[in-house]
C-alpha positions in Angstrom: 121.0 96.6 98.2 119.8 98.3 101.2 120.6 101.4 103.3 123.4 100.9 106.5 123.5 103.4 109.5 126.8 105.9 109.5 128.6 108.2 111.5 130.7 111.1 110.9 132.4 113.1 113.3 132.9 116.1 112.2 134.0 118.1 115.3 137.0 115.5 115.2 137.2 115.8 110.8 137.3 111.9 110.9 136.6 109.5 108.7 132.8 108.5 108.8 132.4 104.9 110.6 130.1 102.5 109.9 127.5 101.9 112.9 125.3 98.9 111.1 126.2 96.1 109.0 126.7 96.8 105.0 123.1 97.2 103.5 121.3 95.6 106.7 118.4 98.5 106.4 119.1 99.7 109.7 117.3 103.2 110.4 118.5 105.9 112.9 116.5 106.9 115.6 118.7 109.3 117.8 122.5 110.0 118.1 124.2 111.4 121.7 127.6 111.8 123.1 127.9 109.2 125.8 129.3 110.1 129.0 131.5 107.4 129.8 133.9 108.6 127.4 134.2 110.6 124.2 132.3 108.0 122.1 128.6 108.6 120.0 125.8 106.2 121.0 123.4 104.8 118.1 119.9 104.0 119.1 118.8 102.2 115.5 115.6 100.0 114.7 116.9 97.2 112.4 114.7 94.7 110.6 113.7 91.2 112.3 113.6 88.0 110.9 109.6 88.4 110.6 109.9 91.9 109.3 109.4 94.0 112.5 111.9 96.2 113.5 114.0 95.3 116.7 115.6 98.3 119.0 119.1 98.4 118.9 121.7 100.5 120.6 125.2 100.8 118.7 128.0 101.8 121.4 131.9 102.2 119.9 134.6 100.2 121.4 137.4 102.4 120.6 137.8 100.8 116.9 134.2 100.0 115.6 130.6 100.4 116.6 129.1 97.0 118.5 125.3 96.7 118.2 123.1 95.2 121.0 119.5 94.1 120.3 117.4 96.3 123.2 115.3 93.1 125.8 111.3 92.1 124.6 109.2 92.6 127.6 107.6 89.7 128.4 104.3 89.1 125.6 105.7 92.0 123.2 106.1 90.9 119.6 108.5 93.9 118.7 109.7 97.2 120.2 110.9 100.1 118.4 113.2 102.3 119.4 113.0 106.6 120.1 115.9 108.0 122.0 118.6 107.5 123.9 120.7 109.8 126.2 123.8 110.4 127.2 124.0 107.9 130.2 122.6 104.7 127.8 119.1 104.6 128.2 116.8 104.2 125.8 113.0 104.9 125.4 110.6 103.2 122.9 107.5 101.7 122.1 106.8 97.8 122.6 103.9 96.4 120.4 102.0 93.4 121.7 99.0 91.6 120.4 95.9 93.4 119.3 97.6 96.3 118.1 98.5 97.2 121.9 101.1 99.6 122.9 103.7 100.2 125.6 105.8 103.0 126.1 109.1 101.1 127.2 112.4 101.9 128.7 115.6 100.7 129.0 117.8 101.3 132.0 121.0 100.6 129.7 121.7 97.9 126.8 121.6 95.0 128.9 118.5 95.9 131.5 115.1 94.5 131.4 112.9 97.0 129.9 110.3 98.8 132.3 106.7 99.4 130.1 103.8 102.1 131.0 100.5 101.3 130.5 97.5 103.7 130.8 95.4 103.4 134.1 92.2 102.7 131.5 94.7 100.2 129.7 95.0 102.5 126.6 97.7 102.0 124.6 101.3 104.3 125.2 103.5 105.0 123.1 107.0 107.3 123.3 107.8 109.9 121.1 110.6 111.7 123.0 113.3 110.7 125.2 115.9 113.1 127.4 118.8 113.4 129.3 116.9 113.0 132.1 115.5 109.5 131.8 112.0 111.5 130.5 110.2 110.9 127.9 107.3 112.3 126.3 104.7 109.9 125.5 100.9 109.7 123.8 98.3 108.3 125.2 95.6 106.6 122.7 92.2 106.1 124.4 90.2 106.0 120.7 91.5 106.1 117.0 92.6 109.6 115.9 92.6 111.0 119.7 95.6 111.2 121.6 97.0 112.5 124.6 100.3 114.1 125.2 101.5 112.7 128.4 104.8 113.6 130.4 106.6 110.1 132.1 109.3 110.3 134.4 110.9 106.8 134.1 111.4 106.3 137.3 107.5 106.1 138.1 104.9 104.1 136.9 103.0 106.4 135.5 102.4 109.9 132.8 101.4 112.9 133.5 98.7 114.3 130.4 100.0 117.9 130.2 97.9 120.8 130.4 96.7 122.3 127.3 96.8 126.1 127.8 93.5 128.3 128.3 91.9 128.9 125.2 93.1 126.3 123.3 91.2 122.9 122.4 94.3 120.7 121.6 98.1 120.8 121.9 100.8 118.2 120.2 104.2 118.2 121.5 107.0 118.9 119.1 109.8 118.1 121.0 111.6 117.5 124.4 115.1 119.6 125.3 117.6 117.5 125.6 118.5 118.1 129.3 115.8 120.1 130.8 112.9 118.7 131.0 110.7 121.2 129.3 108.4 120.3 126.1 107.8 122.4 123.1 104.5 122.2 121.6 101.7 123.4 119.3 98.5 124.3 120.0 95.0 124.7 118.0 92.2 126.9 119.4 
């Protein structure tokens, strides 16, 4: 037995629908409206043949959810999905060799994912993903140190964001969903 991802729309007071296959041990990452039309998109990370989990997007077809394995940049042994948004694109994290990181995005289901990678070559990895094609990433320069970083997808690189005066270190808690403003929690 194993768990299976499903949706129930209860603005409409449907019937759930299944997203993943019957006990496949798909998990969840993030759920939006999509919008092309009045259909919920599925961003899941399902097991792998070799155990690691493979990003996934679920989109419905007007009578059942069709799941689409997310592109490996080239080297990466696995990527793991975050978020999607509204306009099908998806942010994640890619794992290489070494235990490396790259933040990774997805211009839609079928596009060739774009990775960021630290100027020092630290690893990156996403945690948040917007509306806007944002995301908010970490940065990991050492073990137990990170950096919270803010990535517009359409640049190559992150900006580390400014920990407030008076504080020594600041986590990021989430990202709003259209805006691209960052809620966080800070330590002095």
């Amino acid at each position: 037995l194993g768990n299976t991802a499903v949706v129930w729309p209860f603005a409409k007071r449907g019937e759930p629908v299944q997203v993943s296959v019957r006990n496949d041990n798909c998990r969840v990452a993030a759920i939006i409206d999509s919008n092309v039309d009045s259909s919920t998109l599925v961003a899941l990370n399902c097991p792998h043949l070799l155990g690691n989990p493979k990003a996934t997007i679920a989109t419905f077809n007007g009578t059942k959810y069709v799941m689409k394995a997310l592109k490996l940049p080239p080297a990466a042994t696995y990527c793991e999905v975050v978020g999607i948004n509204s306009q099908s694109q998806a942010a994640g994290t890619c794992h290489y060799a070494n235990n490396f990181t790259a933040a990774t995005y997805w211009s839609g289901p079928d596009a060739e994912p774009k990775t960021l990678v630290s100027t020092q070559n630290y690893p990156v990895e996403a945690v948040y993903f917007n509306n806007n094609g944002s995301a908010i990433v970490k940065v990991l320069p050492a073990q137990n140190q990170e950096i919270p970083a803010f990535w517009r997808t359409s640049t190559d690189d992150a900006d580390p964001l400014p920990t407030p005066q008076n504080f020594n270190n600041c986590r990021v808690d989430a990202l709003a969903v259209s805006v691209d403003t960052a809620l966080m929690t800070c330590a002095s």
